[in-house]
N, C-alpha and C positions, 0 to 999 in steps of 0.2 A: 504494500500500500504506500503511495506517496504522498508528501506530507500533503500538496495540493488535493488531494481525494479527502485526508484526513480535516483539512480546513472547509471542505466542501460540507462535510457530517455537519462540523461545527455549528455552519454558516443555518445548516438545515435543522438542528436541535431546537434551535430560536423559535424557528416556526412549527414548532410543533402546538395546537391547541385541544387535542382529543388522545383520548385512549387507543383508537383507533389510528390514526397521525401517529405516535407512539410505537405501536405495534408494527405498522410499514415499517419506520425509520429500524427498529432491531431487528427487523427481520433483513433489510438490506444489509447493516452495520455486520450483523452475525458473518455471512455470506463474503462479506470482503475481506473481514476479519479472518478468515478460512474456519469455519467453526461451524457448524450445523444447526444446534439448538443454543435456546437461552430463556432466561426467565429473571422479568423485575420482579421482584417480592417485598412488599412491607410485613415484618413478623411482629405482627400483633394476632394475639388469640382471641377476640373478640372483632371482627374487620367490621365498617361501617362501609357496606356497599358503596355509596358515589365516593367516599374518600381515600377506600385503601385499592393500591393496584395489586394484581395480580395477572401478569401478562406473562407469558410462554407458550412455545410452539413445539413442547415438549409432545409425543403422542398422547392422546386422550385418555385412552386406560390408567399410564401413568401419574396422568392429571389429578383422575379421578379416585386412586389408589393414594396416591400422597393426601387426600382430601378423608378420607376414611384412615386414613391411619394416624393423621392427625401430626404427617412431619415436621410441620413449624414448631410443636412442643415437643419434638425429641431431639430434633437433629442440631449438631455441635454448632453450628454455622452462626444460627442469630446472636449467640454468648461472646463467639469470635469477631464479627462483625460490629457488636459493640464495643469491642477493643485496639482494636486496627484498621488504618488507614489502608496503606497498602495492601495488591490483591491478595491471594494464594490460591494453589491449588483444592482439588477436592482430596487426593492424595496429603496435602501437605497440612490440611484441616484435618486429618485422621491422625498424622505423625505426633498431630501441635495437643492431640488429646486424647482422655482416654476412652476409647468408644465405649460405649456401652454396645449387647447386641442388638437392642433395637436398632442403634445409629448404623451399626453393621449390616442390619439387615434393611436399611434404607440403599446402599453403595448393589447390595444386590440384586432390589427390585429395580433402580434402573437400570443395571446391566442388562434384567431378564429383558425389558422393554429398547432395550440397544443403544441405551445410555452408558457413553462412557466418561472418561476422564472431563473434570471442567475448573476453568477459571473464576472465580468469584472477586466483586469488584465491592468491598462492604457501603457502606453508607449510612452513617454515624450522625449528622449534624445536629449538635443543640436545640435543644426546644422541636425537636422531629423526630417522625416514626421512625425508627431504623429498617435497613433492609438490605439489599444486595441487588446487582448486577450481574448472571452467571451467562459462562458461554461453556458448550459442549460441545466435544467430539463425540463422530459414534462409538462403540464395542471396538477395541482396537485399532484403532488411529492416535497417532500421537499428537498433543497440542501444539499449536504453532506459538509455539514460550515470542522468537521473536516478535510475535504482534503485543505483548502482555503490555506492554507500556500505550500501545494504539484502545486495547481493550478497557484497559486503566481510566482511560480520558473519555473513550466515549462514552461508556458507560455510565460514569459519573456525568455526563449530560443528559443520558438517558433518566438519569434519577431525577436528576433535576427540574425535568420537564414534568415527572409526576408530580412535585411540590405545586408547581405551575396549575397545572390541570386540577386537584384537588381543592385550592383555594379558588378556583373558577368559579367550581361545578354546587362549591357550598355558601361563596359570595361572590354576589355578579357583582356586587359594588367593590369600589378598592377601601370604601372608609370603612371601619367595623362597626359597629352600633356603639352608641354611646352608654355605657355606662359608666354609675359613681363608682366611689371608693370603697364602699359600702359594700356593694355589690360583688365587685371585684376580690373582697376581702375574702367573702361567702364562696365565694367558687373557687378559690382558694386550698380551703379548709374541707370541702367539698372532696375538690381532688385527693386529699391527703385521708378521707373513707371516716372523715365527721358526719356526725349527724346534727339534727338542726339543733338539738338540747346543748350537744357539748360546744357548739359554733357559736351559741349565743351565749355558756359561761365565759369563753375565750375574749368574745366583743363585749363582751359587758353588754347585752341586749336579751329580747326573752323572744324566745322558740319559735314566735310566731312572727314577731318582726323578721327574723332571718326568712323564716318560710315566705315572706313577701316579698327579702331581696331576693331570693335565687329565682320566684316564679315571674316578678318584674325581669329578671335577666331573662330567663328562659322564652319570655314573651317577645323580648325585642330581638335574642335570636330566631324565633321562630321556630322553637326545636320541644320537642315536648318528653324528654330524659334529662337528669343531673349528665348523664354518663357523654351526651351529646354537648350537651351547655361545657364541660369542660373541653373537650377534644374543641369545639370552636372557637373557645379560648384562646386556647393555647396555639392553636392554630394560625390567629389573628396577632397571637403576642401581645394579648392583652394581661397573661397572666405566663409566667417561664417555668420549664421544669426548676429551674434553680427554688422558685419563689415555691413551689411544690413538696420538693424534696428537704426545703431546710428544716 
């Protein structure tokens, strides 16, 4: 691949605005890449249809067998992926850990499906879903290691353009809703798995007051779950994991 084809991708990430858009751009990137299959994944156990992707052109059985078996809580990858920038292999995600044989027996169902060796590109950002960028060869083919740095970069646009897409599809406007301090405090506390009694010993407020901030919030997102009111939060950067997790 020449850097010119590589600045082409680039130029074409940009304009990416669907899921679909998306999907073309890695199915081309894969392809030039010398790589067969691939798959963007955000791992969360819980997905919110319009917000989490889930795009691979992995065989369908496959698909549908990692779905029933419930891979994103067993396999080594999203632990790894929250740890590292840099790619590695799917080989070198086994080396870096200690499988368990579920995870073992994940390396062999995509064998049986003619999934072989792959690249994984993590994707870590602050205040965001984690997930990965992988590319595959089939059942004995060897990975093209010289593209890793080509795979590295597009990838990481690949992901990017999910961030993109996801904030689209759940705010057509670029401003957030406005809420107080108040408010903000609540969804806060929220995230961190309070309920309205202890949120109101914490704000020096009573149980019901809170229950009006969060359902005031929840109204002007337009969303009718805590569980939703936070992920568009957070999403919007109205409230941080930092601010979460202290």
């Amino acid at each position: 691949m020449r850097t010119e084809e590589v600045e082409r991708f680039a130029a074409l990430s940009n304009s990416i605005i669907s899921y679909t858009d998306l999907e073309a751009y890695l199915n081309e990137v894969t392809s030039r890449l010398g790589f067969t299959y691939f798959a963007l994944t955000h791992y969360v156990s819980d997905p919110l249809a319009a917000n989490v992707a889930n795009i691979t052109n992995i065989p369908e059985g496959l698909k549908q067998l990692s779905i029933a078996k419930r891979y994103v809580k067993i396999s080594p990858l999203p632990a790894l992926c929250r740890s590292r920038v840099a790619g590695f292999s799917w080989s070198q995600a086994l080396a870096m850990t200690h499988p368990t044989a579920e995870q073992r027996e994940i390396e062999w169902d995509y064998r049986a499906f003619g999934v072989g060796e792959g690249f994984i590109v993590p994707a870590n950002l602050v205040d965001d879903i984690c997930g990965s960028v992988q590319f595959g060869v089939r059942v004995g083919e060897d990975l093209p290691t010289h593209m890793f740095p080509y795979a590295q970069y597009l990838g990481a646009l690949a992901y990017d353009a999910t961030r993109r897409i996801a904030k689209a599809n759940v705010f057509p406007s670029d401003a957030p809703p406005g809420l107080t301090s108040r408010q903000l405090d609540c969804i806060t506390l929220v995230a961190r798995g309070k309920g309205d009694w202890e949120i109101g010993r914490l704000l020096e407020i009573s149980k019901e007051t809170v229950h009006k901030h969060i359902q005031a919030a929840m109204k002007r997102y337009e969303v009718t779950t805590r569980t939703q009111l936070v992920v568009r939060a957070l999403y919007r950067s109205q409230i941080s994991f930092d601010d979460v997790l202290r």
